[in-house]
C-alpha positions in Angstrom: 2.6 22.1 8.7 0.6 19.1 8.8 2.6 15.8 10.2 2.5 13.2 7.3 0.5 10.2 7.1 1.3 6.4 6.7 -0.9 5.5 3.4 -1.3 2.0 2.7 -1.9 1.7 -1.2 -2.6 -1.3 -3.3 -4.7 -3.5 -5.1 -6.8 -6.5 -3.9 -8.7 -9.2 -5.2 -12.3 -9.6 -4.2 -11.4 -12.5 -1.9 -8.6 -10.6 -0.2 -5.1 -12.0 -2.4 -2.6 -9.1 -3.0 -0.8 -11.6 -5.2 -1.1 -14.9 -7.2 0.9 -17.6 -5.4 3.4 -17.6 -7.7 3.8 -14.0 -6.5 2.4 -12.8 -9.4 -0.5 -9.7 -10.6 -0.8 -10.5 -13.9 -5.0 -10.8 -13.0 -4.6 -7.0 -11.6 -6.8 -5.5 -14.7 -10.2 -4.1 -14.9 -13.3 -6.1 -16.1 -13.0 -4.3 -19.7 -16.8 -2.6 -18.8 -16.6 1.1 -17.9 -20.9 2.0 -17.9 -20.4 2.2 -14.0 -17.2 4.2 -14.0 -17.5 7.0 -11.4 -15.9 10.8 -13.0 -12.9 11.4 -11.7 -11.5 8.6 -12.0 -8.7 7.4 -9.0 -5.6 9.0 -10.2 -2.6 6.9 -9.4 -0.1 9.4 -10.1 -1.8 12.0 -8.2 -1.6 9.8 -5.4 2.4 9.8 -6.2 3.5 12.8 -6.4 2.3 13.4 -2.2 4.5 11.0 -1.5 8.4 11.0 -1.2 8.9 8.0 0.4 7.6 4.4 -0.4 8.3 1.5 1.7 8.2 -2.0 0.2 9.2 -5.9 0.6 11.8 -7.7 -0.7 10.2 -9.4 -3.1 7.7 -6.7 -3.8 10.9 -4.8 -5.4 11.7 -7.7 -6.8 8.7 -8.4 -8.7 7.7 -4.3 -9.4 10.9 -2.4 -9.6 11.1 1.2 -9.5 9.0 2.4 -12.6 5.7 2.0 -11.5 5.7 5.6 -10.4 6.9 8.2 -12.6 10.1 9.8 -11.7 11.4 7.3 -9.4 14.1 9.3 -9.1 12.2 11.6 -6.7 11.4 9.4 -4.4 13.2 7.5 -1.6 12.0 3.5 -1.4 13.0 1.9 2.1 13.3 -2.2 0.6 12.7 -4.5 3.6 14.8 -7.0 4.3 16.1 -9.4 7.3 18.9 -9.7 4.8 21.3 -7.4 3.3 20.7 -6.4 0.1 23.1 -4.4 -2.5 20.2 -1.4 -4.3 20.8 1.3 -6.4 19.8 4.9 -5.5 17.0 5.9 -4.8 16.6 2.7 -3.0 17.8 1.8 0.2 18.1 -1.4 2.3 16.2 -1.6 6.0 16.2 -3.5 8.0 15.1 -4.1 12.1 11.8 -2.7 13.5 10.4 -0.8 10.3 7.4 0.5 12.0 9.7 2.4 14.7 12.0 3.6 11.6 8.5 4.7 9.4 7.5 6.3 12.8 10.4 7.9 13.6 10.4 9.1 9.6 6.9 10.5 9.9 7.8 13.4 12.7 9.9 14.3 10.0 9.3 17.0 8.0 8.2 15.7 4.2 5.3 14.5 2.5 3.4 11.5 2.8 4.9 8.1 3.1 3.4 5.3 0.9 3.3 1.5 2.1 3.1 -0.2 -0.9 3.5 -3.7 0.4 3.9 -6.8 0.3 1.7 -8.4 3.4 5.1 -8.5 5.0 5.4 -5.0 5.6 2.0 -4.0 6.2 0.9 -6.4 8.5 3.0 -5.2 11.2 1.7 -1.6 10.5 -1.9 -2.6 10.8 -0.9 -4.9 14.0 0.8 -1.1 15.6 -2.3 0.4 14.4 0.3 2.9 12.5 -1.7 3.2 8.9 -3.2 6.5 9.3 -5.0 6.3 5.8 -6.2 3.0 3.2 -6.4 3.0 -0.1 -7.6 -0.4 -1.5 -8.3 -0.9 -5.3 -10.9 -4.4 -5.4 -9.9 -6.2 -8.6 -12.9 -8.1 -10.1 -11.1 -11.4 -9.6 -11.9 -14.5 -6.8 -8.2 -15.7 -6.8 -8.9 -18.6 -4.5 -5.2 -18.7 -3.1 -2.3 -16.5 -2.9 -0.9 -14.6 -0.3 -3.6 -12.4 1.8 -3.5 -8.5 2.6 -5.1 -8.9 5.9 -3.4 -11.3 8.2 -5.5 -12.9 11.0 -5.1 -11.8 15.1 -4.7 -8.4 14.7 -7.7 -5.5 16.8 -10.2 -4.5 14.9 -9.7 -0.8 13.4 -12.3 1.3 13.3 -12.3 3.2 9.5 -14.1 6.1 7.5 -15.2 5.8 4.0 -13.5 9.2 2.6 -13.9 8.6 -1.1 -14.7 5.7 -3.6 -14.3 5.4 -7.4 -14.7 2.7 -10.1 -13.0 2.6 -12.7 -13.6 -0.3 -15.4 -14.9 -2.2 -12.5 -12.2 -1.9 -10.0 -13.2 -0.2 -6.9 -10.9 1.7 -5.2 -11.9 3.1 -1.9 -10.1 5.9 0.7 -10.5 5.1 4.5 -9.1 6.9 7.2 -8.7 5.3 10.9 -11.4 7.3 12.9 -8.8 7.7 16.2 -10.4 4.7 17.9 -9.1 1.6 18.0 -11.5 -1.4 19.2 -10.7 -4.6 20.8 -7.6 -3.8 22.8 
């Protein structure tokens, strides 16, 4: 069996914001033109169902809940914290290094395990070099401000294109690291 992979998965505004800064994604929406729409389009809930764990901020929870995938119920959700926080099933609190504890999950048999952000939690992934795969949707919008994806000081990562789509003018692309990481 295949050891699962560490998938980073979210959207992105053309000039790098994963969220207003109120914290908000009211501005993640298409461009409402579809002539350049590539067949299949990305499939969300594909994606999903190869995961059975999702690991998310604080205030990403906060702001997204549980029902963005169907049958949340399914799944496990690892919420970060450096506080303790009181969750429901199926989500749990974590807390401490959560690369070691993704890491440590991934020799584990399952499927795949889904970062869904915020920039809290992936940045020290990308920093470990520990995202084996990147799926970034680019939202047709230049917010200006708001808080970034990409942190600064971390090597560069050498990535594959695997697959692209556009979908009403969102462009969602698949990289995989290619095994070498350069700068270090």
């Amino acid at each position: 069996m295949a050891e699962r992979k560490i998938i980073l998965n979210l959207a992105v505004s053309l000039d790098g914001y994963i969220c207003d800064p109120e914290g908000g994604f009211a501005w993640i929406s298409g461009q409402g033109d579809r002539r350049l729409d590539t067949v299949p389009h990305y499939d969300i809930e594909a994606f999903a169902s190869q995961v059975d764990v999702i690991v998310m901020g604080r205030k990403a929870y906060e702001d997204c809940g549980l029902d963005f995938v169907a049958e949340p119920q399914t799944k496990q959700f690892w919420i970060a914290s450096s506080k303790p926080l009181a969750l429901e099933p199926p989500a749990r609190w974590i807390s401490g290094n959560l690369v070691d504890s993704v890491l440590a999950l991934k020799k584990q048999p399952g499927k795949d395990i889904w970062l869904f952000g915020g920039a809290g939690v992936t940045d020290p992934f990308i920093r470990a070099d520990a995202v084996d795969e990147y799926i970034v949707g680019i939202i047709p919008i230049l917010l200006g401000q708001g808080r970034r994806l990409f942190h600064e000081g971390f090597a560069s990562i050498a990535l594959h294109l695997e697959q692209f789509w556009i979908d009403d003018g969102v462009v969602v692309m698949r990289y995989r690291r290619r095994g070498e990481t350069l700068g270090k």
